[in-house]
C-alpha positions in Angstrom: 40.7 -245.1 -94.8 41.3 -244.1 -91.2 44.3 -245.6 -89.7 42.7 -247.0 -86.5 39.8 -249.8 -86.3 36.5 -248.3 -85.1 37.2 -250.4 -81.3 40.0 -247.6 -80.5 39.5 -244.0 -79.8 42.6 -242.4 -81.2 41.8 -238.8 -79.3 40.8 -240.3 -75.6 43.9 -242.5 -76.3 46.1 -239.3 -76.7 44.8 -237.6 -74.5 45.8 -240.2 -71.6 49.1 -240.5 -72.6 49.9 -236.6 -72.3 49.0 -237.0 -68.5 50.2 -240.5 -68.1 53.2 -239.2 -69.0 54.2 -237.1 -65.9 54.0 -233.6 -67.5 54.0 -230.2 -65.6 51.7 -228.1 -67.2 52.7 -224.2 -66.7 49.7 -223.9 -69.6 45.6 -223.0 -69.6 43.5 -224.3 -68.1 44.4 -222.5 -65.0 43.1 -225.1 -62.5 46.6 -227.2 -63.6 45.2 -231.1 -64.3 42.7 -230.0 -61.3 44.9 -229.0 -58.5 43.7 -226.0 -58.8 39.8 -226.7 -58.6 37.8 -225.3 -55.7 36.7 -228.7 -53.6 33.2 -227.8 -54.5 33.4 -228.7 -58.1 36.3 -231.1 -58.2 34.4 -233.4 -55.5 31.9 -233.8 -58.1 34.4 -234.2 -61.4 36.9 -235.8 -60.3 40.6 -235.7 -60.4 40.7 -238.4 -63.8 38.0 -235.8 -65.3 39.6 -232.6 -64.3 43.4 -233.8 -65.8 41.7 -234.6 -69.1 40.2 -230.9 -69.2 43.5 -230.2 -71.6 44.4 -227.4 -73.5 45.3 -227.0 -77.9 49.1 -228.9 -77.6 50.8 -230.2 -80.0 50.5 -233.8 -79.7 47.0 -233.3 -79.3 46.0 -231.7 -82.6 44.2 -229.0 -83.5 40.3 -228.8 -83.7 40.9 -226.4 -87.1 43.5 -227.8 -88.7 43.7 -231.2 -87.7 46.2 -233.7 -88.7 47.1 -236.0 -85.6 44.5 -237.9 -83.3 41.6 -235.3 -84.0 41.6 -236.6 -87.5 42.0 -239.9 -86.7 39.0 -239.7 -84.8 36.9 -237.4 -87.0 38.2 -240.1 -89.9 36.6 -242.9 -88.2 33.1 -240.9 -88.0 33.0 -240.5 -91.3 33.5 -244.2 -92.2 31.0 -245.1 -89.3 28.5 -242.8 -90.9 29.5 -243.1 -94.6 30.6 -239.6 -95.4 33.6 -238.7 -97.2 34.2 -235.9 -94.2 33.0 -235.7 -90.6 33.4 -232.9 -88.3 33.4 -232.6 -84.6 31.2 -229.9 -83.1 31.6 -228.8 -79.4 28.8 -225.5 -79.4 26.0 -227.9 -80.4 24.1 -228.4 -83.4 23.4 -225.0 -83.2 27.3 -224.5 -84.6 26.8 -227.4 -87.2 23.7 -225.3 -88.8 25.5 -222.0 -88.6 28.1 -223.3 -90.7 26.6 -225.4 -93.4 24.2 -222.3 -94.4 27.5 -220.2 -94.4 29.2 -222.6 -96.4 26.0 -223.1 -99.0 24.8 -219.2 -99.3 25.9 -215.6 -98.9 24.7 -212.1 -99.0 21.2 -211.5 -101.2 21.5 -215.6 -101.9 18.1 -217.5 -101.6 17.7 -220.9 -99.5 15.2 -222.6 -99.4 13.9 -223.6 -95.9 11.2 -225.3 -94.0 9.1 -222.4 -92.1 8.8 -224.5 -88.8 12.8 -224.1 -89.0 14.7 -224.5 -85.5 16.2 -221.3 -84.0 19.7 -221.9 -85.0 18.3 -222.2 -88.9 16.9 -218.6 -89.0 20.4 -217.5 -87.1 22.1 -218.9 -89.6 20.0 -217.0 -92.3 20.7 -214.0 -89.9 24.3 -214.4 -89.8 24.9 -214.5 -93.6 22.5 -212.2 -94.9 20.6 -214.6 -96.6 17.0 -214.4 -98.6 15.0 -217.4 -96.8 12.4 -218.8 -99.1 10.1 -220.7 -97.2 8.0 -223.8 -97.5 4.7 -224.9 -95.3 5.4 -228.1 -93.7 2.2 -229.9 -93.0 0.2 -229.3 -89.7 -1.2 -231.6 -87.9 -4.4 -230.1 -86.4 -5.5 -233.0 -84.3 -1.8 -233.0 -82.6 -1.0 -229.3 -82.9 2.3 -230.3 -84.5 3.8 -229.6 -88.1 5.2 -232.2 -89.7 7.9 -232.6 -92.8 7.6 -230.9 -95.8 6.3 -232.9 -98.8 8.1 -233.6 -102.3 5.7 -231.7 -104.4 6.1 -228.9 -101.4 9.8 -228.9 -102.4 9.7 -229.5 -105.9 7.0 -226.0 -106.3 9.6 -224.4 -104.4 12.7 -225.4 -106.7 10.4 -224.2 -109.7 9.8 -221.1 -108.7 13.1 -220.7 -107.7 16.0 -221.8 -110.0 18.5 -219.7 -108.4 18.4 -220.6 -105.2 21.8 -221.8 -103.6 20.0 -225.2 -101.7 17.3 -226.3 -100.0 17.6 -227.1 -96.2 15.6 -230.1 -94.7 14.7 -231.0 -91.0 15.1 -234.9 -90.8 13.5 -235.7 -88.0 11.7 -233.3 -86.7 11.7 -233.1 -83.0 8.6 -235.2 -83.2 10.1 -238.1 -85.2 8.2 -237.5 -88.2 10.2 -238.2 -91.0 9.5 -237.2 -94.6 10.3 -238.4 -97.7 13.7 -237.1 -97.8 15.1 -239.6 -100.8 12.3 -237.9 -102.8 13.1 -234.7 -101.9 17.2 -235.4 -102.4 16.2 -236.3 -106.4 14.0 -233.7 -106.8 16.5 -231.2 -105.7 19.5 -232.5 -107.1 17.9 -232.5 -110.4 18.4 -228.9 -110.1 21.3 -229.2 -108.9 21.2 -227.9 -105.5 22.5 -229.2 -102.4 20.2 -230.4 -99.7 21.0 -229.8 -96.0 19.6 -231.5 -93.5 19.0 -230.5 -89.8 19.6 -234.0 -88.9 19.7 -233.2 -84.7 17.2 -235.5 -83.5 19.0 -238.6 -85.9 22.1 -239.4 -84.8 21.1 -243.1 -84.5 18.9 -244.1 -87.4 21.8 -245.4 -89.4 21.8 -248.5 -86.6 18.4 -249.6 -87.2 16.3 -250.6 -90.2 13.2 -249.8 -88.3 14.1 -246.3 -88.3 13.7 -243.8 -91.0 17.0 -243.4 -93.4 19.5 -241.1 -92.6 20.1 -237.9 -94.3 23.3 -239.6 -96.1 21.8 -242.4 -96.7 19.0 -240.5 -98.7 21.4 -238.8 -100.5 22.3 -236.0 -99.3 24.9 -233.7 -99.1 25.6 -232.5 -95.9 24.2 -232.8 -92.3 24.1 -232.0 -88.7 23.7 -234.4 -85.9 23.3 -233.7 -81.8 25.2 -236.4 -81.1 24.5 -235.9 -77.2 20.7 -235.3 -77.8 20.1 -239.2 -78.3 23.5 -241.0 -78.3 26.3 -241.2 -75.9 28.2 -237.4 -76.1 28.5 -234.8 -73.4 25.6 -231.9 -73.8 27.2 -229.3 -76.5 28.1 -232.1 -78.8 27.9 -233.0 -82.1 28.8 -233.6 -85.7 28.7 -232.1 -89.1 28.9 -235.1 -92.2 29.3 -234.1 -95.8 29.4 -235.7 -99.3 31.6 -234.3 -101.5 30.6 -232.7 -105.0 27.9 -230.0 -104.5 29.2 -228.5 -101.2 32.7 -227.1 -100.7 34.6 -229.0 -98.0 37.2 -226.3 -97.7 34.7 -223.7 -97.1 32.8 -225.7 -94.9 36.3 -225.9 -92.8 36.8 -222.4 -93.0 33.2 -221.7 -91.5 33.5 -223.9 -89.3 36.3 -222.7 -87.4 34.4 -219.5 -88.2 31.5 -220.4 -85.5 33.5 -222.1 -82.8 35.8 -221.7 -80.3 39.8 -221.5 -80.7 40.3 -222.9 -77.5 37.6 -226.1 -78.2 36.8 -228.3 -74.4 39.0 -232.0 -75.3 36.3 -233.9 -72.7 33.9 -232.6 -75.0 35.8 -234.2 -78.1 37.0 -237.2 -76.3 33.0 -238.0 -75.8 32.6 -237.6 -79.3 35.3 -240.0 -79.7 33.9 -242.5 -77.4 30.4 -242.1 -78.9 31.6 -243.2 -82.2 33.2 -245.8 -80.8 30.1 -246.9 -78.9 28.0 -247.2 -81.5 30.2 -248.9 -83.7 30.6 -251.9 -81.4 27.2 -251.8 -79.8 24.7 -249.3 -82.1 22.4 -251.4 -83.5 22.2 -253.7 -80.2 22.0 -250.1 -78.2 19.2 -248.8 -80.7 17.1 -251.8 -81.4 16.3 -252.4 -77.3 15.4 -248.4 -77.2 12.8 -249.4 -80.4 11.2 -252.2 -78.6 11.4 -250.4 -75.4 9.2 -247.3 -77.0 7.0 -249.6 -78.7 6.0 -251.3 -75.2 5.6 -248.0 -73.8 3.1 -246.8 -76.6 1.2 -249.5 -76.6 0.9 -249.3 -72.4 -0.3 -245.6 -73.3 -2.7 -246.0 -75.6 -4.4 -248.1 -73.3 -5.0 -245.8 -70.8 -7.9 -243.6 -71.3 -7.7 -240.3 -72.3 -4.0 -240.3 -73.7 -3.1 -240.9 -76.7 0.3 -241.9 -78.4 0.8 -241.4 -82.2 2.5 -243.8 -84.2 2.5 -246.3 -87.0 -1.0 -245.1 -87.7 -0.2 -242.0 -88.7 2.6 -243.1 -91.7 0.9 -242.3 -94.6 -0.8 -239.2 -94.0 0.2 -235.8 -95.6 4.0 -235.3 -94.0 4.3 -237.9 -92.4 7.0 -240.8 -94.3 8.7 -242.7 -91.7 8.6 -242.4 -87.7 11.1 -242.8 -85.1 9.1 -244.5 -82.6 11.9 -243.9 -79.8 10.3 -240.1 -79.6 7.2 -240.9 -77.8 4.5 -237.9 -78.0 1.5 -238.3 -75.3 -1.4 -236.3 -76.8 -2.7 -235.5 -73.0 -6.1 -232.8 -74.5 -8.4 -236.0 -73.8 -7.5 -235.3 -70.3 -8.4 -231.6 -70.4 -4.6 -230.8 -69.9 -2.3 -228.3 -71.6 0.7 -230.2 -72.1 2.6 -227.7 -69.7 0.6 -228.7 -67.2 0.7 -232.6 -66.9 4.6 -231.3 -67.8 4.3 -229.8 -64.1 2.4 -232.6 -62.1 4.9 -235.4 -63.9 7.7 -233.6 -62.7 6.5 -232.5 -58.9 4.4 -235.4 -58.3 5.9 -238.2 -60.1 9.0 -236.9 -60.5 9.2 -237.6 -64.0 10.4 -235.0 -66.1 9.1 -234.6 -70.1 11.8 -233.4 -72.8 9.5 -231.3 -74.1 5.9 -229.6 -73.3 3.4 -228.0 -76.2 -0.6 -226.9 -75.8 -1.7 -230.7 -76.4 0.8 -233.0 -75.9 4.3 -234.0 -73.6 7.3 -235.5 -75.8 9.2 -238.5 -74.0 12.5 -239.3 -75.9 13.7 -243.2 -75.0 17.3 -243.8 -75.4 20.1 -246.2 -74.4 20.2 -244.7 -71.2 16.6 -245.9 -70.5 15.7 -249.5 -69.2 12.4 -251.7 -68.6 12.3 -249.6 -64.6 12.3 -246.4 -66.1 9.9 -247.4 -69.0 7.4 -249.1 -66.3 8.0 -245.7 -63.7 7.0 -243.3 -67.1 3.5 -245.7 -67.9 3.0 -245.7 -64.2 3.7 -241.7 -63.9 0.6 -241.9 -66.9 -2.0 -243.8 -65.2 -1.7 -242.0 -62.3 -1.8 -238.4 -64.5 -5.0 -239.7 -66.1 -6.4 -241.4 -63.0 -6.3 -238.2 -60.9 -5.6 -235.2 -62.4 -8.1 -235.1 -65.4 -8.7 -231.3 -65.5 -11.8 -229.5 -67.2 -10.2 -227.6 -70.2 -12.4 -227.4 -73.6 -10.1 -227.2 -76.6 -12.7 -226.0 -78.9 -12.0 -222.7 -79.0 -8.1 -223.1 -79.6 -9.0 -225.7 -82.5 -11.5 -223.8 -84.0 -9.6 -220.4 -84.3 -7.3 -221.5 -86.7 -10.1 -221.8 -89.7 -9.8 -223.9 -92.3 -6.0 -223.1 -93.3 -3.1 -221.6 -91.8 -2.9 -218.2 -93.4 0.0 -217.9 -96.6 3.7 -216.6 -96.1 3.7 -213.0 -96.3 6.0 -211.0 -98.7 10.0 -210.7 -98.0 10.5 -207.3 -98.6 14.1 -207.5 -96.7 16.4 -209.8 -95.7 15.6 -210.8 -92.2 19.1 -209.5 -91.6 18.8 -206.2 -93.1 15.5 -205.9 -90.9 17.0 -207.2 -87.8 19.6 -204.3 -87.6 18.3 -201.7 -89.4 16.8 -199.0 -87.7 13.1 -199.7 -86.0 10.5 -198.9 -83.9 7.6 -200.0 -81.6 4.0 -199.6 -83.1 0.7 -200.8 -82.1 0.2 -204.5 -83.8 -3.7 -203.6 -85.1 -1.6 -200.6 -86.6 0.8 -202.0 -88.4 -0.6 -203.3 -92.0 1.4 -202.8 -94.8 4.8 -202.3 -92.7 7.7 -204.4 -92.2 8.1 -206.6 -89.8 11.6 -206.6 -87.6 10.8 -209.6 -85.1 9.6 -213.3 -85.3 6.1 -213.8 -84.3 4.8 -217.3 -83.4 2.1 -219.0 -81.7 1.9 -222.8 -80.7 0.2 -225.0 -81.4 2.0 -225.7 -83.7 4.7 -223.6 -83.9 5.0 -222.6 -87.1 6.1 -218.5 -87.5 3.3 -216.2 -88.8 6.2 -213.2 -89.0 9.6 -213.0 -89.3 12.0 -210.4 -89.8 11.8 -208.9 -93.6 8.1 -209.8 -94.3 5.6 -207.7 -94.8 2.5 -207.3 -91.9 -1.2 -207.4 -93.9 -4.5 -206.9 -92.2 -5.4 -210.7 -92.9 -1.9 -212.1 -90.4 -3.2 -209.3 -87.8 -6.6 -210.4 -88.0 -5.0 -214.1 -87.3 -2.8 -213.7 -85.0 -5.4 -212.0 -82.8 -7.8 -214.7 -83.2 -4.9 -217.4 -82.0 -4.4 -214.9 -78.9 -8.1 -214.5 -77.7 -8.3 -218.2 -78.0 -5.0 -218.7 -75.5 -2.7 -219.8 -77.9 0.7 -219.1 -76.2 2.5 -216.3 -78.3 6.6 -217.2 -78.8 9.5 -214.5 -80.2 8.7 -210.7 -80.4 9.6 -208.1 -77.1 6.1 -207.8 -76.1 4.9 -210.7 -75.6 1.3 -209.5 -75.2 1.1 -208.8 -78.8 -0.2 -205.0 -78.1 3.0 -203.8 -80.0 5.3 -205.1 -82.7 9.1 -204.1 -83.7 9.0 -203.2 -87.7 11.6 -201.4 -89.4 11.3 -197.7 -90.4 
């Protein structure tokens, strides 16, 4: 058990008491507690923040091998969160991800992984060399969304493939859609796998019952959380929980300290630190006004014609589990919109500014930071959207190219690795059946990859992808963006 209570934060304590105590530093960083900053930035830090931008000493610990406060602090994280380990990230979740699929699979290995998979998944898979076996989560057609992968999705997948080394899971996704991830854990466990969760969006559902479980909870083995992207941390931060059994804590160490920094930023730990601490005092107080807060807010939406705000109606449906209702999505089609461009007038007119844009909808995110003012000033930015700025655009022809299903996952021929830095070239797209492809190729809605490095190009994904681009779908990953060539390997 750690050796502090979860009021205290060992590192920020620490951290004080090296400058508190008087000490000349002839160490980095250069700028010297601040006395070195230029006006222009310190003006804006601050002194206090600019002597607490400290440097790997020893009474500080040490990011890769802790033993002092660091571990004190990472200790209490895990108790907080009810892992037997918890590790402090400072290069985002991005970091978190590289090193759990590191620590789970090598060279040639398979993993199992949803195909609307964030960047930093298919870097991962590009960093270790990896054979990604894919899954199809379910789309959402109405929405233009994909959301979680179902258990008989997963168990199919396990089935055909009794050698992979574990099957990764994104819990939320950046949606809130949750799916039914203690399912999924027994499924996979009963052949024995790990499960590994892309847990970024859910650093807070342990703190309310009215959010979906948490990726431990559920029973799995090992996670990543943005802790900044909803909680209290600086931007960059977050934190990698594990279980012990099924995934090698030593290895994880190793490839973690593998991915970041040797010289790791202490304000970005000390918010870590202070995060933990926040929510163990005040979480569920914290999270359950930001649950009734979003609730208020969709129901003021759905009121207002032509939005509309997804919800509890939509639990129950193919992919869709449990929802976060803090991630509020405003479906803004009815209103002959893209979402990119009530994204735009929000921002410039109202100045209110979205988290995210797609073709149909804008994603608000409501967190502790957020009070009943900024909740009325968002509705209000909404009815004024709707009530003067309700454009012309027909959707039919976006909806309608798609068919009636997406088309399947082509063939892995290589490793997206072995494609990514082999030796390629540039070909026309409507040439290119039956050759490899070398890039990622994606169109939202609903942002689910059609190619990615390794797979093989057939007539059919040409066909489909150039019926997604004559209907203005907007076209995400390869070098030419207007589709007229592709990148496959030779």
């Amino acid at each position: 058990m750690p050796g502090y209570s979860q009021e205290e934060t060992p590192l920020l304590a620490a951290m004080k008491r090296y400058v508190d105590d008087g000490v000349i530093p002839f160490h980095t960083p250069g700028h010297k507690f601040g006395k070195g900053m230029h006006p222009r930035l310190e003006n804006i830090l601050g002194r206090t923040a600019l002597e607490l931008d400290l440097a790997l000493l020893p009474e500080l610990d040490d990011l890769h091998e802790p033993h002092g406060c660091i571990k004190e602090a990472q200790d209490l994280a895990a108790e907080l969160y009810g892992a037997d380990h918890s590790f402090f990230v400072v290069n985002g979740t991005t970091g978190g991800i590289y090193a759990m699929i590191l620590t789970i699979a090598g060279p040639g290995d398979k993993i199992i992984v949803p195909r609307n998979a964030h960047r930093s998944i298919i870097g991962g898979v590009l960093l270790n060399g990896a054979i990604p076996i894919f899954t199809n989560p379910v789309v959402d057609r109405h929405l233009g969304i994909s959301h979680g992968v179902t258990p008989e999705t997963v168990e199919e997948a396990v089935r055909k493939h009794p050698d992979a080394k574990g099957v990764l899971i994104i819990n939320p996704t950046y949606y809130g859609v949750a799916a039914d991830l203690r399912r999924i854990v027994d499924i996979v466990h009963d052949h024995n796998m790990p499960v590994v969760v892309d847990e970024a969006h859910g650093p807070h559902l342990r703190f309310s019952p009215h959010l979906p479980l948490q990726a431990l909870d559920a029973g799995a083995d090992i996670c990543a959380q943005s802790t900044h992207k909803i909680i209290g941390a600086l931007t960059q931060c977050s934190m990698v929980h594990c279980r012990e059994g099924r995934v090698s804590v030593p290895r994880l160490k190793a490839m973690l300290q593998l991915v970041q920094s040797t010289s790791p930023n202490y304000l970005l730990m000390a918010s870590l630190d202070v995060a933990r601490m926040q929510m163990a005092t005040q979480g569920r107080e914290l999270v359950a006004r930001s649950v009734e807060l979003a609730e208020w807010v969709r129901a003021e939406i759905n009121k207002i014609p032509g939005l509309y705000c997804f919800g509890a109606d939509k639990l129950g449906t193919p992919g869709v589990y449990g929802l976060d209702p803090t991630k509020v999505t405003v479906t803004v089609k009815g209103l002959g919109l893209k979402g990119a461009e009530a994204e735009r007038i929000l921002r410039h007119e109202y100045k209110v500014q979205v988290e995210l844009s797609d073709m149909y909808n804008v994603l608000f995110l409501i967190t502790m930071g957020d009070g009943e003012a900024e909740a009325r000033t968002m509705v209000e930015a909404l009815r004024g959207l709707a009530a003067n700025h309700a454009g012309r655009r027909d959707f039919t022809a976006v909806e309608g190219a798609y068919g009636d299903a997406y088309p399947p996952i082509p063939e892995q021929v290589l490793s997206p690795r072995q494609a990514l830095f082999g030796h390629t070239r540039t070909i026309p797209f409507k040439q290119a059946a039956g050759r490899v492809c070398a890039e990622i190729i994606t169109f939202y809605p609903p942002g689910i990859p059609l190619l990615c490095p390794g797979e093989r190009i057939s007539t059919e994904t040409i066909d489909y992808c150039l019926r997604l681009q004559k209907a203005g779908l907007h076209i995400s990953g390869p070098e030419d963006y207007m589709l007229k060539t592709v990148k496959v390997v030779e």
